[in-house]
VMD Tcl script that draws the C-alpha trace (Angstrom):
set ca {
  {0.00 0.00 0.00}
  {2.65 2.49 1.19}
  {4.83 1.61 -2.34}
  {1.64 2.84 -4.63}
  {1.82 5.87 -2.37}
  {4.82 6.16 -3.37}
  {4.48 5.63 -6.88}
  {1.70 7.91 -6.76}
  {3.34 10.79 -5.61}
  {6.23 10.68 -8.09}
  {3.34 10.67 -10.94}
  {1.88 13.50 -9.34}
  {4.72 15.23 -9.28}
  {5.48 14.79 -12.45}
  {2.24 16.10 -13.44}
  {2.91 19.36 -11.42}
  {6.33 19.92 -13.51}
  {4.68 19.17 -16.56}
  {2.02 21.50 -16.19}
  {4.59 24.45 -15.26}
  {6.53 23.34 -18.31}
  {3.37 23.51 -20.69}
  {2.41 26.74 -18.86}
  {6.21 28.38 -19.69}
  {5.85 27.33 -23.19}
  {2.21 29.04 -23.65}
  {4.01 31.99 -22.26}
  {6.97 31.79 -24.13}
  {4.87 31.55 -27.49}
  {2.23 34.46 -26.25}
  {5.87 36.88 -26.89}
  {6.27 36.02 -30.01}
  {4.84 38.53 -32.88}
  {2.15 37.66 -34.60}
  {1.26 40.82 -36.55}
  {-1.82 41.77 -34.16}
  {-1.55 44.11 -30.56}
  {-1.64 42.22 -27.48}
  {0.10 42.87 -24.24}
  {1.98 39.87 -23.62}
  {4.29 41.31 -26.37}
  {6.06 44.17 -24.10}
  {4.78 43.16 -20.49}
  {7.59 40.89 -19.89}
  {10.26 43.45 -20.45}
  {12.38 44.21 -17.79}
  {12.81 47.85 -17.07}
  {15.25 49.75 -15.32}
  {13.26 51.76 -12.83}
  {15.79 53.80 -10.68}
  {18.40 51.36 -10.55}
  {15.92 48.44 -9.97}
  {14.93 46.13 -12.81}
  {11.17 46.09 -12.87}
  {9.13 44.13 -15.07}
  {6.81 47.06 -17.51}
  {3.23 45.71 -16.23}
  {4.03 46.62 -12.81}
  {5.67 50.37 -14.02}
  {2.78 50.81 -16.67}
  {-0.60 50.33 -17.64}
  {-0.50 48.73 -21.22}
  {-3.66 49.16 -23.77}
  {-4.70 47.94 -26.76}
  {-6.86 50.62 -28.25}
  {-6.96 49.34 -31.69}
  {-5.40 45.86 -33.29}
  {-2.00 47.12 -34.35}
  {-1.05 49.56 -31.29}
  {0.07 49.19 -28.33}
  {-0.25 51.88 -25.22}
  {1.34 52.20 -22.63}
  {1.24 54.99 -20.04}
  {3.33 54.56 -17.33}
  {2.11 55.18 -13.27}
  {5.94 57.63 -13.73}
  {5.75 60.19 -16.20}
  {9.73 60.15 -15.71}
  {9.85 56.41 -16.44}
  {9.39 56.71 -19.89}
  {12.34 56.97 -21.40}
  {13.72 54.12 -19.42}
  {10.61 52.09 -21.13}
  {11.75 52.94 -24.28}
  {14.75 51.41 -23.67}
  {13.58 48.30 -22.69}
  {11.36 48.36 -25.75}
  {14.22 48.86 -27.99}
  {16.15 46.80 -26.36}
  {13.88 44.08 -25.92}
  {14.98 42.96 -29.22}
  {10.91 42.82 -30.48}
  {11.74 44.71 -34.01}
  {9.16 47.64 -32.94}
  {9.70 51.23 -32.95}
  {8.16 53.36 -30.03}
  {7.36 56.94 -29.81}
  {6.44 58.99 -27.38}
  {4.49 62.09 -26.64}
  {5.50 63.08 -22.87}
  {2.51 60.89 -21.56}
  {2.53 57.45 -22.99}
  {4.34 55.68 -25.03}
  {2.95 54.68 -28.72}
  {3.77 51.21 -30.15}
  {2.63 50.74 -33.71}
  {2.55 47.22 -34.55}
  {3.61 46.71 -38.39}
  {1.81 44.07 -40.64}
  {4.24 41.08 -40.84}
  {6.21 40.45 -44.16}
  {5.59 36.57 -45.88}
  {10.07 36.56 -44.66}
  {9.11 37.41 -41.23}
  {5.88 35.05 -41.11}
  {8.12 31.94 -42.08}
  {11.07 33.01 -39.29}
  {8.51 33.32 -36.27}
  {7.20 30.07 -37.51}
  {10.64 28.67 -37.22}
  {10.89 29.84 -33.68}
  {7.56 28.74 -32.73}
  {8.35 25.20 -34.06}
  {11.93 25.36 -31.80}
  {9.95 26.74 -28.66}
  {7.81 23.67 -29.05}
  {10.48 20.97 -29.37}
  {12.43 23.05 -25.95}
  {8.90 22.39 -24.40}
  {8.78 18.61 -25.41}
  {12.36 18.01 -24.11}
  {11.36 19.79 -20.62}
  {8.17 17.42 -20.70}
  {10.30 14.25 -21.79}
  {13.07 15.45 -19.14}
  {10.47 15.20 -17.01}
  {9.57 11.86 -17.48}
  {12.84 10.55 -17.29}
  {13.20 11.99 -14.00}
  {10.19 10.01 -12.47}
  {11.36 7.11 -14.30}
  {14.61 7.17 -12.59}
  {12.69 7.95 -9.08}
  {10.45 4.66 -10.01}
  {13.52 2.67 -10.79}
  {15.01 3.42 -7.55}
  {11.65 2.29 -5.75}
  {11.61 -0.79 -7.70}
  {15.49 -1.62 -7.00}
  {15.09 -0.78 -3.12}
  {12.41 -3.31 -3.28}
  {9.98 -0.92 -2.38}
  {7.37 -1.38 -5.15}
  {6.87 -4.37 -6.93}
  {7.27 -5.07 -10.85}
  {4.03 -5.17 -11.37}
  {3.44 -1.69 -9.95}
  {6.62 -0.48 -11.31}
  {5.31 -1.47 -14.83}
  {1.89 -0.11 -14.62}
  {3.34 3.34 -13.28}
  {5.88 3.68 -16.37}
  {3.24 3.31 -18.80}
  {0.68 5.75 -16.83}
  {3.31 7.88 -16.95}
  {3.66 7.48 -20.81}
  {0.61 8.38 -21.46}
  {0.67 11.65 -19.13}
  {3.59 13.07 -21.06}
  {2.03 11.77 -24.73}
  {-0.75 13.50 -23.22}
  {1.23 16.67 -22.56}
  {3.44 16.14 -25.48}
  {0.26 16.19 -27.85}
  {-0.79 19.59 -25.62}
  {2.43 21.78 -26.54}
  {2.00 20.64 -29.99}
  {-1.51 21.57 -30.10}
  {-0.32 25.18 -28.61}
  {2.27 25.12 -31.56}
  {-0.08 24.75 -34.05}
  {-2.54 27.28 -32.83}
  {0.43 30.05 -32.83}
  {1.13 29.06 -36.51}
  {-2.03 29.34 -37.38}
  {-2.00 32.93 -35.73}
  {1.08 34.02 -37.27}
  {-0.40 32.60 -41.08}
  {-3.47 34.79 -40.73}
  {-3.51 37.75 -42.71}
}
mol new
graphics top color blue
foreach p $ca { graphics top sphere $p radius 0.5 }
foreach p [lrange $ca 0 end-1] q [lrange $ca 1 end] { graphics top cylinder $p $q radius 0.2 }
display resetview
């Protein structure tokens, strides 16, 4: 009784590190461009706010008053020029201007070049996100092997755990592609 406990808790585990692994990988994919204003674009960039990096949501409120700008008006008046730093140097290929209150981020349509490269690094986030989940797995596998070598769970068990645990991570596995696919799709639409 107290092995399947055991066993239990490793797959739950598991679980819990695949689910923050297919979580980073939705956020990691909500950053990249798709030709269409949305906030997860800048509100990851780190600013530097009097000496102390700050991510931009909590310097700034950021708007999307229309589907190819971004606003963003910062709580500081004197923080924007440090925001359009980050912007800039945030590496996201967008120009901002300001007029002494907010900051204006016009969002250009994407080129059919620039479509196929974010499509390329959508397809490489995904595969980083299947290794995590399959790193994952072979973490609990090792953690089950141990059980099973200390004599602490028996074959049987050990054998119907590794193949739950299959299916959890082709369960996750099929998740992150399905994410993939859906920011493709995104980044194809015109």
């Amino acid at each position: 009784m107290e092995a399947e406990g055991t066993l239990r808790g490793i797959m739950a585990a598991a679980e819990e590190k695949m689910k923050k692994a297919l979580g980073t990988l939705g956020q990691e994919l909500a950053i990249v461009r798709t030709g269409r204003a949305t906030p997860a674009l800048v509100e990851h960039l780190i600013v530097d706010y009097h000496g102390i990096p700050t991510p931009l949501n909590q310097l700034a409120g950021i708007f999307v008053p229309e589907a190819r700008l971004i606003v963003i008006q910062p709580w500081d008046r004197q923080a924007l020029p440090q925001i359009e730093k980050a912007i800039l140097k945030g590496d996201l290929g967008l120009n901002p201007s300001t007029d002494g209150r907010v900051v204006h981020l016009p969002i250009p349509p994407l080129t059919e070049e620039r479509r196929r490269d974010l499509i390329k690094v959508v397809k490489r986030r995904v595969e980083e996100g299947k290794v995590a989940l399959r790193n994952v797995r072979r973490e609990a596998l090792e953690e089950m092997r141990a059980q099973l070598k200390d004599k602490h769970v028996s074959e049987d068990a050990h054998k119907l755990s590794q193949e739950q645990l299959q299916r959890l991570t082709e369960s996750y596995v099929g998740q992150a592609e399905a994410q993939g696919q859906s920011k493709e799709a995104e980044i194809l639409e015109v």
